[in-house]
C-alpha positions in Angstrom: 0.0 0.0 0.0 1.2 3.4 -0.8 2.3 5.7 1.6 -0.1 8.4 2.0 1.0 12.3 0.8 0.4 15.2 2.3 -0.4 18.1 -0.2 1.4 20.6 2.1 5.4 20.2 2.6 6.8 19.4 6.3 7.8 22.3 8.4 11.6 20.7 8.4 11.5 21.2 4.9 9.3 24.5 4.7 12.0 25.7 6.8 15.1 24.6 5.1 13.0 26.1 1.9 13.9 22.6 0.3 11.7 20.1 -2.0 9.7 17.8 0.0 8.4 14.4 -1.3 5.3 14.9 1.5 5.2 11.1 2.5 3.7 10.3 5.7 4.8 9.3 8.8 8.1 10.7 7.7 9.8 12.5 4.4 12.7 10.8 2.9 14.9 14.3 3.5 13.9 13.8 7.5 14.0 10.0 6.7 17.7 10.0 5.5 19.2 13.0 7.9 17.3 11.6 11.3 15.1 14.4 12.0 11.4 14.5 13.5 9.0 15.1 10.6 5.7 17.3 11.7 3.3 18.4 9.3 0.8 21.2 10.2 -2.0 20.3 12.2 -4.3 22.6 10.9 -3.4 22.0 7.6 -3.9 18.2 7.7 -7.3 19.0 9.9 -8.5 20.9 7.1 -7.5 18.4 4.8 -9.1 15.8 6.4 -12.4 17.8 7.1 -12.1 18.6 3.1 -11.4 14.5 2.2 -14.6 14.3 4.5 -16.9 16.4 2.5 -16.1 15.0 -0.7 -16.9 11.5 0.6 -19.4 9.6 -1.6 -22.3 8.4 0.2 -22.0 4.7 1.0 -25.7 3.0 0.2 -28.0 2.3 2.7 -26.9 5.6 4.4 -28.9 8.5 4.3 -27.5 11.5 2.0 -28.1 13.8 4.4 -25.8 14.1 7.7 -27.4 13.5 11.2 -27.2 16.8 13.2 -25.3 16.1 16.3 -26.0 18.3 19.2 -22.8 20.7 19.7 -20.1 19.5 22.4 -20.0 22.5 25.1 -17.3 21.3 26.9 -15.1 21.3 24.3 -16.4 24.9 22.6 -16.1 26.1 25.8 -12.7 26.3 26.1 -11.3 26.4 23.0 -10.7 29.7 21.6 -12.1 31.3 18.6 -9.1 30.8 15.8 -8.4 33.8 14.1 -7.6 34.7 10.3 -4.0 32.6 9.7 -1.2 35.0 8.9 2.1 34.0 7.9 4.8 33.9 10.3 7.9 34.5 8.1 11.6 35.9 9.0 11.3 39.3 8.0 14.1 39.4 5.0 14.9 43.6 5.4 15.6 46.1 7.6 12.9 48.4 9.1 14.7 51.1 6.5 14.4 49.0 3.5 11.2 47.5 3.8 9.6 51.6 4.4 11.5 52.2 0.7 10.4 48.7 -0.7 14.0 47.8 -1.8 16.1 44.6 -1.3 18.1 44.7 1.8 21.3 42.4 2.1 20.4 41.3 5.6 24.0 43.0 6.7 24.2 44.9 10.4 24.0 47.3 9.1 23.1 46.6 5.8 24.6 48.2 2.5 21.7 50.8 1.5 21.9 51.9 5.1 25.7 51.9 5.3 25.9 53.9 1.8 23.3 56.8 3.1 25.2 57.1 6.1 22.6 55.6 8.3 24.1 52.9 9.9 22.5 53.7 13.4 19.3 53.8 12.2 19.8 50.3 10.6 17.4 47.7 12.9 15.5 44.9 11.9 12.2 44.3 13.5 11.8 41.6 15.9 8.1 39.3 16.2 6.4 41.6 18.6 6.4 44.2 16.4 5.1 42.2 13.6 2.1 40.3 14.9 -0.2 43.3 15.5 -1.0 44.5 12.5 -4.0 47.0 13.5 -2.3 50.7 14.5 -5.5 51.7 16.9 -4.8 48.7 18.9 -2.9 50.0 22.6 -1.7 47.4 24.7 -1.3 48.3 28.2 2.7 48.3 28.9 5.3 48.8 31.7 6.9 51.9 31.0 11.1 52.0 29.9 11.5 54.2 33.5 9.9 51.3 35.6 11.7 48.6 33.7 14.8 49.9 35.8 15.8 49.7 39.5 15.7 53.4 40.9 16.4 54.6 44.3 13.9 56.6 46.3 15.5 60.0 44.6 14.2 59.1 41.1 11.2 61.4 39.8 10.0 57.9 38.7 9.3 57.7 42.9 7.3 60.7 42.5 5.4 59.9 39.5 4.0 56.7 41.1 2.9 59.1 44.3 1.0 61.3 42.0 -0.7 58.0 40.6 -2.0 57.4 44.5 -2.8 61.2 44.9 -4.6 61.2 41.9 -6.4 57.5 41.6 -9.9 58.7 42.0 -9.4 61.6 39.7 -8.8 62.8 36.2 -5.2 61.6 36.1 -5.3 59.6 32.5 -5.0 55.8 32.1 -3.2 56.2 28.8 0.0 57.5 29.4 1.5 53.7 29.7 -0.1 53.3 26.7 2.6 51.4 23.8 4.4 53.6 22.2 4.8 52.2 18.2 9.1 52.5 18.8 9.6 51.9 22.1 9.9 47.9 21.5 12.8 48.8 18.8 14.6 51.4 21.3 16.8 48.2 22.8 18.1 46.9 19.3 18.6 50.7 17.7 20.6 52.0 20.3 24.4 50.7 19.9 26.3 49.8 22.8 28.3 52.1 24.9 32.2 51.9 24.6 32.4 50.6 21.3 29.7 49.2 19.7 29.6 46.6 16.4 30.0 49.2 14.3 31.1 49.2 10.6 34.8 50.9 12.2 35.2 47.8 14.7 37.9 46.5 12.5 38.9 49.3 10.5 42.4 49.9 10.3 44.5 52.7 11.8 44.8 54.7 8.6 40.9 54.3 7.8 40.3 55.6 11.0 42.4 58.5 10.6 41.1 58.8 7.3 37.8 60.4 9.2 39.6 63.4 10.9 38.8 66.3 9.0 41.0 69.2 7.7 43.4 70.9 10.7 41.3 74.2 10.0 37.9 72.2 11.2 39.8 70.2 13.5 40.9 73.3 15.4 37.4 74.8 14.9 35.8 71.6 16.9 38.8 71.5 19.3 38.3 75.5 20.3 34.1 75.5 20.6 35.0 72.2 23.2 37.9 73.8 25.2 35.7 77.2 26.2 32.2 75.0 26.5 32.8 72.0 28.0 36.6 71.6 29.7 36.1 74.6 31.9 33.3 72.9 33.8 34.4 69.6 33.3 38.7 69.6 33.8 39.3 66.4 31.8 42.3 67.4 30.4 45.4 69.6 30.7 44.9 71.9 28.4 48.9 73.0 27.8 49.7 69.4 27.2 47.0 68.5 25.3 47.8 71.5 22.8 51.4 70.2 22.4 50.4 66.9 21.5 48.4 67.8 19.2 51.5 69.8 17.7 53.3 66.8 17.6 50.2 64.7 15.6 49.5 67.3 13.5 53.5 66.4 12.3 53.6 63.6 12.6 50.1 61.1 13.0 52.0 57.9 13.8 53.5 59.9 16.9 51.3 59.3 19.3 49.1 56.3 20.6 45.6 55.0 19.9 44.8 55.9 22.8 45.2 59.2 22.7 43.9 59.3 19.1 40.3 58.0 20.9 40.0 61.0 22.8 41.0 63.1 20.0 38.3 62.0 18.1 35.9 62.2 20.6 36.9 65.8 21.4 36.4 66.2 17.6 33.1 64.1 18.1 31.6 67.1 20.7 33.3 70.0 18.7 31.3 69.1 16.4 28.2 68.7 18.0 28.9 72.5 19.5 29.4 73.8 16.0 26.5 72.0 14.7 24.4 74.1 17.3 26.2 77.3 17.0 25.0 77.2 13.3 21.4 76.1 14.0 22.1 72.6 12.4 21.3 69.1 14.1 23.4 67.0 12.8 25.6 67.3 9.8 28.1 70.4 9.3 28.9 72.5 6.0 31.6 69.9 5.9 29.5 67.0 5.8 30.9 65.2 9.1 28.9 63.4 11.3 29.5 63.7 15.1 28.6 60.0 16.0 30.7 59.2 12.9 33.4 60.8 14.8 32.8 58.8 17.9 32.5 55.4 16.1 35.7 56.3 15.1 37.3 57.2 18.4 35.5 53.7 20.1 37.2 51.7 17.4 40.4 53.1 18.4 39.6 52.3 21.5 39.2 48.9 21.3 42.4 48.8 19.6 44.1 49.8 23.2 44.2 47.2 25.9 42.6 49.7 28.7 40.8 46.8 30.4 44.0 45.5 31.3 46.5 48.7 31.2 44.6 51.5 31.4 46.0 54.7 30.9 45.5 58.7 30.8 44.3 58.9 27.1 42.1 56.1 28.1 40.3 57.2 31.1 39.9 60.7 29.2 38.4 59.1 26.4 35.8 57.5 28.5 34.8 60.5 29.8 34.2 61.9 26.7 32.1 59.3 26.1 30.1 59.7 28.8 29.9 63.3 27.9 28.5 63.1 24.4 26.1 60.3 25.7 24.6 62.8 28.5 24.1 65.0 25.5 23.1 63.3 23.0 21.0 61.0 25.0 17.4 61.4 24.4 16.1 58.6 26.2 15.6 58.2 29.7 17.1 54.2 29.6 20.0 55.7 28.1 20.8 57.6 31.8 20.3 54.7 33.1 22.7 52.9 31.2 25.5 55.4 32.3 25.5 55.0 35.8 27.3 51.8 35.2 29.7 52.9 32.3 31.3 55.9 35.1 32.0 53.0 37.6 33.6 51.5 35.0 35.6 54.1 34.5 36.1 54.9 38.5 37.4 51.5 38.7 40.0 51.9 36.1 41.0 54.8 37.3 41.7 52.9 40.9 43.3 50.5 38.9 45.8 52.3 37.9 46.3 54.5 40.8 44.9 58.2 40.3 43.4 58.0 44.0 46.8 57.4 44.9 49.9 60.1 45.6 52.8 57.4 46.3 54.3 56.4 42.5 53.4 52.8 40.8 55.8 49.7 41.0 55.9 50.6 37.5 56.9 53.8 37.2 60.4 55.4 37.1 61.3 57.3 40.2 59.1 60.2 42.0 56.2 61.9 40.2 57.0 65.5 39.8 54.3 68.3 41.3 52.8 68.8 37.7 52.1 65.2 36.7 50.6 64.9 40.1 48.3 67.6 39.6 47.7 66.5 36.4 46.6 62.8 37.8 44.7 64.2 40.8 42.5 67.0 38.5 41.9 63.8 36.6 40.1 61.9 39.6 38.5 64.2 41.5 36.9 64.5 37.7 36.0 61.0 37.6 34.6 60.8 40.8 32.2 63.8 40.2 31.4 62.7 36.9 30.5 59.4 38.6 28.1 61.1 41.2 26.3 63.4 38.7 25.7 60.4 36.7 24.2 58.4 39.8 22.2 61.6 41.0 20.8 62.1 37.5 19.9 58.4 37.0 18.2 57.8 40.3 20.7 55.2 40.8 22.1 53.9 44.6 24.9 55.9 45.9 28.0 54.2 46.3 30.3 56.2 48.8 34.1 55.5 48.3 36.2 53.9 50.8 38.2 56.5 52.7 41.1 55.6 51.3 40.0 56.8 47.6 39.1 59.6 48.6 42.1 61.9 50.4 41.1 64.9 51.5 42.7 67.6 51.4 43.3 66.4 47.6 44.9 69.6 46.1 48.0 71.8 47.2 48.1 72.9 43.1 50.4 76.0 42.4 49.0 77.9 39.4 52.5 78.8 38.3 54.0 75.2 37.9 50.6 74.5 36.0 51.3 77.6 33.7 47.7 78.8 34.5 48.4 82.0 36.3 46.1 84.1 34.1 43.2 81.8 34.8 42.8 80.8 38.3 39.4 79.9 37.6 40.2 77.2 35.6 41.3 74.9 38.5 38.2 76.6 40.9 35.4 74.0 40.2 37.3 70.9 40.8 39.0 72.2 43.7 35.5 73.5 45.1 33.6 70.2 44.5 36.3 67.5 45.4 37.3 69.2 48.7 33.6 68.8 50.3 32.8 65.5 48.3 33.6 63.4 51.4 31.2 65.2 53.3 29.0 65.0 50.6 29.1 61.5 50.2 28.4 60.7 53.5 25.5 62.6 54.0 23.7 60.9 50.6 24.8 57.6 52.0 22.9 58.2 55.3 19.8 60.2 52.9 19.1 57.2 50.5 19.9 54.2 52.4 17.1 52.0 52.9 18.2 50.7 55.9 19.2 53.6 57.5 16.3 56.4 58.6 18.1 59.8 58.9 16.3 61.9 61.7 14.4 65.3 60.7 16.7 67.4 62.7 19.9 65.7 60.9 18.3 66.6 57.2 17.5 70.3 58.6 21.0 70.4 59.9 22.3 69.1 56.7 20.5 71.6 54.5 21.8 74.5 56.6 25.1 73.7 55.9 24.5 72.9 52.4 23.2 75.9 51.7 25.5 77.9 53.5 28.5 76.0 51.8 26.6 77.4 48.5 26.0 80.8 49.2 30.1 81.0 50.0 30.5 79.9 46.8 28.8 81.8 44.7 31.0 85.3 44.9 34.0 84.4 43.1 31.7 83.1 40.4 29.1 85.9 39.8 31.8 88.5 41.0 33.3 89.2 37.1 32.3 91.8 35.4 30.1 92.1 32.6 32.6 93.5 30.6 35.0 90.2 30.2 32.1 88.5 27.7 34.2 85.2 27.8 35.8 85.0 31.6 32.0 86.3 32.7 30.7 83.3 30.4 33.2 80.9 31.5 32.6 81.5 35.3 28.4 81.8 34.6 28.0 78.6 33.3 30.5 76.7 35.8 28.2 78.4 38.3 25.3 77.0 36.7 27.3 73.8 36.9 28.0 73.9 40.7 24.3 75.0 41.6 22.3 72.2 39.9 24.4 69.5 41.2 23.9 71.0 44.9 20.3 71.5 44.5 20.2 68.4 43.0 21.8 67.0 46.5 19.2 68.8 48.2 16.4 67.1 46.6 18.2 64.0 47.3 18.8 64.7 50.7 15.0 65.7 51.3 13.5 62.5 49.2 12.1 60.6 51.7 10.7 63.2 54.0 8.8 65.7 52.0 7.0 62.7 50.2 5.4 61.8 53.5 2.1 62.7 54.4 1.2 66.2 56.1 5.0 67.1 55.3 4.4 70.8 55.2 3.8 70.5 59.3 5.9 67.7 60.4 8.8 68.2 58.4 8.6 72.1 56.8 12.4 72.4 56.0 12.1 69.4 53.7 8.8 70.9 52.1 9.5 73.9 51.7 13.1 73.1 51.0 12.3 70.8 48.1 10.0 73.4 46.6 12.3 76.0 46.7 15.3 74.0 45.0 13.0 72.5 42.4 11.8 76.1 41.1 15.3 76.9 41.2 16.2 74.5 39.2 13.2 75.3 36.8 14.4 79.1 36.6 18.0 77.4 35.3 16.1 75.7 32.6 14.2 78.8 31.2 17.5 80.7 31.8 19.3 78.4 30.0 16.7 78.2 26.8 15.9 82.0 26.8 19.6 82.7 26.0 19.2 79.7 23.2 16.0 81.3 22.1 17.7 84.9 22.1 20.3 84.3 19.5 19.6 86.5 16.9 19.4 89.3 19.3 22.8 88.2 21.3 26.0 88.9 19.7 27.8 86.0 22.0 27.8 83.0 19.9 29.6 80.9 22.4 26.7 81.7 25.2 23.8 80.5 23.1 26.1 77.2 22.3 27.2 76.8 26.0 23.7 77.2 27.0 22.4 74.3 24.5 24.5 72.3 26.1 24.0 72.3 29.6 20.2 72.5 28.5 20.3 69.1 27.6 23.0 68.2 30.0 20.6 68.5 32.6 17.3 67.4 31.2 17.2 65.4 34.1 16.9 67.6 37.1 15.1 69.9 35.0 12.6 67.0 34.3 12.4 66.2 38.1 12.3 69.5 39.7 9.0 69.9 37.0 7.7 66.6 38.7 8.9 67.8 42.1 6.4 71.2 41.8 3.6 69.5 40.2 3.3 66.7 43.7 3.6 69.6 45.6 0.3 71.2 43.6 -1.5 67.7 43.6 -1.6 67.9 47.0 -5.1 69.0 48.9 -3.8 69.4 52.2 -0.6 71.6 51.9 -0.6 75.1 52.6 0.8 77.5 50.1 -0.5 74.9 47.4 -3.8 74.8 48.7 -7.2 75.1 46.3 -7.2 78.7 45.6 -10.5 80.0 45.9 -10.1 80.0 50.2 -6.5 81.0 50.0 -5.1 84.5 50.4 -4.0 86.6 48.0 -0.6 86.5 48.7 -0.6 82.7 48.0 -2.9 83.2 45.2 0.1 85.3 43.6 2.7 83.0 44.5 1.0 80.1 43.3 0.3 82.0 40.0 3.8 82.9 39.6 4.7 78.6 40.0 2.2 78.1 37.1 3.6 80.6 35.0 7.5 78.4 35.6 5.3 75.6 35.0 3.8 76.8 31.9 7.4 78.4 30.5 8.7 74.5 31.4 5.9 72.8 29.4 6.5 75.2 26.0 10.4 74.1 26.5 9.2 70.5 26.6 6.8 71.0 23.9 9.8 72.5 21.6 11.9 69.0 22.0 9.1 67.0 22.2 10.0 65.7 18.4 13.3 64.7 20.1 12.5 61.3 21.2 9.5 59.5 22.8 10.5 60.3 26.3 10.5 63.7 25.2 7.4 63.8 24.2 6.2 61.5 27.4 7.5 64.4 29.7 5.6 67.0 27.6 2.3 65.2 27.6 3.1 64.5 31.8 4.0 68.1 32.4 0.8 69.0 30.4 -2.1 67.0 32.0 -0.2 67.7 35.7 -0.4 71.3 34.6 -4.4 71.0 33.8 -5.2 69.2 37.0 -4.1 71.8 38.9 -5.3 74.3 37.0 -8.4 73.0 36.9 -8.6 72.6 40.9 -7.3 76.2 41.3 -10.7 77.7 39.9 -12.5 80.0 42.5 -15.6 80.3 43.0 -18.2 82.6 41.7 -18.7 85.6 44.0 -16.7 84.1 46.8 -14.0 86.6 48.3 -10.6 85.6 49.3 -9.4 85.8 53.6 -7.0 88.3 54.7 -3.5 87.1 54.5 -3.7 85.8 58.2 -0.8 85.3 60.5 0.5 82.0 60.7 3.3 80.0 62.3 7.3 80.7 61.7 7.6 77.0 59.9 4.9 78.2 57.0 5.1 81.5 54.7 4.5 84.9 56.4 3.0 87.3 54.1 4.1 90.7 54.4 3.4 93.9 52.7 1.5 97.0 52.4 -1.6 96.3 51.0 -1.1 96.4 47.3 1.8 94.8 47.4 2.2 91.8 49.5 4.1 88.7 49.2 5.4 85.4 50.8 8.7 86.8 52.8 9.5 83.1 54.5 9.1 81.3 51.2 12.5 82.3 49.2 14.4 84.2 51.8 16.4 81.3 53.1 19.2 83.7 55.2 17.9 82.0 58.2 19.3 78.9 56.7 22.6 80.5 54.7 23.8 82.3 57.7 24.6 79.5 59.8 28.1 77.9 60.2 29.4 75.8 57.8 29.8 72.2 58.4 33.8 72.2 57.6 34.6 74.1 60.5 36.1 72.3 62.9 33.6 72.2 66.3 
């Protein structure tokens, strides 16, 4: 008897795309190699119902079928099948299948390679592939909650204004799926060198992508008066004279130091780019992250797992720096906070913590290469903080002995920086109270450890009065300097975010808890006060953007760009931090408004108005990316809540401004023109003792 055929092929052979002969139990290709031959079940149950109908009736047998009462048990549970789609490997990129061309299933592939868009070269995986029907939302978790966060996170607060606001209009469609945010994983290349089409180019390809020494030295300026005077990565003298020496001769000097070249190139660029109202490519067609494709590959070509160096660590940073910029989404952060350990770790590793010279080093260090080294840490380590701050990520204190204290005796002669004392102010100023600083967010964002109310009050007085010190010799310049006043401006701006952002930290915990305005006021009020500090930084920050055409500093607008997105972060929380303080029904200041006074009234009108100035600067980069455009739509409905709540009523009249306790806002004034006197006059706090003194 013949073996029976099937008239579909097996799903060995569908898969190899081979002939099959479709014999039964088993092909002769599955027959011959030893594998398991399945045919499709619904395929041979539809064959079989088919077989069934064209049965000819056997005699004696009624033509006409007995009607059989329907099984409910089994109907019951088995599921209503669908319309059969075909589950193929898609054969082109996302790119290449929008243009409807053939794709040679490279990473990247050619088409995407040749148009220079090799980042945005991503094929799409089977979730995004099986529904087919764009108004169908599927209730997601959110990239921010995929992601451990400590209790400083505005990802904390976010979830609190879900409790606050459970019974009322908050939306249930802001964790709605997002049509890219299943492809954000697979687009986004790797940190620290990432399978690029440069992973195995050679050392003349790579230099090949350096462009003219006029550009070059274009890039290189725009990143030595933007980002080096708040950042101190390198030494500036030494730096110059290598780059002499390359310029010479290119096989001079290592790949190591031709990585953070090119990423120095890679963020000169990016500068220029925003000077000139571009967003990505220059006049000269060059490509920032071409630039730091190039400088990872030479990285990789260096052994710094193993033998770290200067060049090394510096190019890391960079790294980190042009990620903090460029990075759009909020997983990208994230993702940072482990890429500066990395970096904190190689710099232990190869002693920068340390004064006393390596085994492997000749003799004693002299006073200038240990300045150099020790710049170079305190560097790292602030750049690793920032990064853990902004990221919501735990806190790791140092042991004590990496971080020495006092870290710098620096004489401005040796270092040939007479003329600009200010260069080596801001790490000098942030290293020398990092200790300090460490412990105290150790002891704010453990979760074993609950820090007492008048510890945080204490804490903030001597925060804040370590600030105000501070902030002389950096607002003391005269207009008249335009690039020292710059210079010292935006390392200002640099030194008040990151303590305000300590604050925040600091008052986490306590100012989230119920009734905080009377049991703990320093921490409410504190909070509020940093966040709409921070908030006036951001509009600051985009009004001299936005002001341009009018300004005849090029290098202000540019600088200002950059720490605008440098610190989308704090900006983003401090918006979050002011909208759970308005959510809030039982808080004074924040109160409805229609029993309120009218100096609260005023006050409150004047947050709205930040608020509002925030939500147009989120609405402006909301094409950035879908986080972006997340925060906007946040901000937004936050904004109408409150608004909405703050209505008065018809022909009711406002109290007097009434007198009220020390810990809450006294009004003051003359009638027509009162305000809030306790609420931003904080020289009750700033005029107290700072904590360095020794008691």
């Amino acid at each position: 008897m013949a073996a029976s055929q099937s008239p579909y092929a097996c799903d060995t052979c569908r898969a190899s795309k081979v002939r099959c002969d479709k014999t039964r139990p088993r092909c002769i290709r599955c027959l011959r190699m030893g594998n398991c031959c399945n045919y499709a079940e619904t395929r041979a149950s539809h064959r079989a119902h088919a077989s069934h109908q064209n049965k000819p009736a056997v005699p004696g047998q009624s033509p006409f079928p007995r009607r059989n009462k329907p099984d409910n048990s089994i109907s019951q549970f088995q599921p209503a099948r669908g319309p059969m789609r075909r589950n193929r490997v898609p054969k082109a990129c996302l790119r290449c299948r929008q243009s409807k061309v053939k794709c040679d299933r490279q990473e990247p592939c050619g088409r995407c390679l040749k148009a220079d868009r090799e980042l945005e070269c991503s094929y799409p995986t089977g979730s995004m592939l099986t529904d087919k029907n764009p108004d169908a939302t599927r209730q997601v978790i959110p990239l921010y909650k995929q992601t451990f966060h400590s209790g400083h996170h505005w990802s904390i607060l976010v979830e609190n204004i879900e409790s606050l606001l459970k019974h009322h209009r908050w939306p249930g469609n802001h964790h709605e799926q997002h049509m890219e945010q299943e492809n954000l994983y697979s687009s986004m290349g790797n940190f620290f060198g990432s399978m690029s089409p440069l992973h195995n180019a050679t050392r003349r390809a790579l230099l090949s992508h350096i462009p003219p020494r006029d550009v070059a030295d274009s890039f290189v300026e725009h990143y030595l008066k933007i980002i080096e005077p708040s950042h101190q990565i390198l030494h500036v003298p030494t730096f110059l004279s290598e780059a002499e020496r390359f310029w010479d001769k290119p096989s001079a000097l290592s790949d190591g130091w031709l990585a953070q070249f090119l990423a120095i190139l890679a963020l000169g660029c990016h500068l220029v780019n925003v000077s000139s109202g571009r967003s990505d490519m220059n006049d000269s067609g060059i490509l920032p992250s071409q630039l730091l494709d190039a400088a990872q590959a030479c990285l990789q070509r260096t052994g710094f797992m193993i033998h770290p160096d200067l060049a090394s660590i510096r190019a890391l940073c960079l790294f980190v720096i042009f990620r903090q910029t460029k990075g759009v989404v909020c997983i990208e952060s994230a993702a940072l906070w482990p890429a500066t350990g990395l970096i904190v770790r190689l710099a232990v590793m190869m002693g920068l913590h340390s004064t006393a010279p390596l085994h492997n080093s000749h003799g004693r260090r002299s006073p200038i290469d240990a300045d150099i080294r020790n710049t170079l840490w305190a560097s790292v380590i602030l750049l690793d903080l920032r990064q853990s701050l902004a990221a919501g990520m735990p806190v790791m204190s140092p042991s004590r002995d990496l971080l020495s204290e006092p870290l710098f005796s620096i004489d401005h002669a040796l270092l040939g920086v007479a003329d600009r004392p200010e260069g080596l102010l801001f790490p000098q100023l942030i290293y020398d109270t990092l200790p300090h600083i460490f412990k105290i967010l150790e002891l704010a964002t453990s979760a074993q450890v609950t820090l007492a109310y008048s510890l945080v009050a204490t804490y903030d007085r001597q925060i804040r009065a370590l600030l105000k010190d501070y902030q002389k010799p950096f607002l003391s310049v005269h207009k008249s300097d335009i690039d020292t006043f710059d210079t010292k401006r935006f390392q200002w701006t640099m030194i008040d975010v990151f303590f305000r952002r300590v604050l925040l930290a600091l008052h986490s915990r306590l100012y989230q808890e119920p009734q905080a305005s009377t049991r703990y006021p320093v921490s409410y009020w504190s909070s509020l006060e940093c966040s709409l500090a921070l908030l006036s930084q951001q509009r600051e920050l985009w009004d001299t953007v936005s002001a341009s055409s009018s300004s005849g500093s090029t290098t202000a607008v540019t600088a200002a760009f950059f720490y605008a997105r440098l610190f989308q972060q704090e900006f983003f929380l401090a918006a979050v931090t002011v909208c759970f303080h308005l959510v809030q029904t039982q808080a004074p200041f924040v109160s409805s408004a229609d029993n309120s006074p009218k100096c609260q009234r005023q006050a409150r009108h004047t947050i709205l108005d930040l608020l509002h100035s925030c939500k147009e600067i989120w609405g402006n980069e909301k094409e950035t990316s879908i986080c972006h455009s997340r925060s906007f739509e946040m901000i937004g409905t936050l904004l109408a809540i409150v608004e909405d709540d703050a209505q008065p009523e018809e022909g009711r009249i406002p109290p007097p401004c009434p007198g009220i306790e020390p810990s809450l806002p006294t009004c003051q004034g003359d009638g027509e023109h009162e305000y809030c006197g306790e609420i931003f006059q904080l020289q009750t706090w700033n005029n107290l003792p700072s904590m360095f003194t020794d008691e």
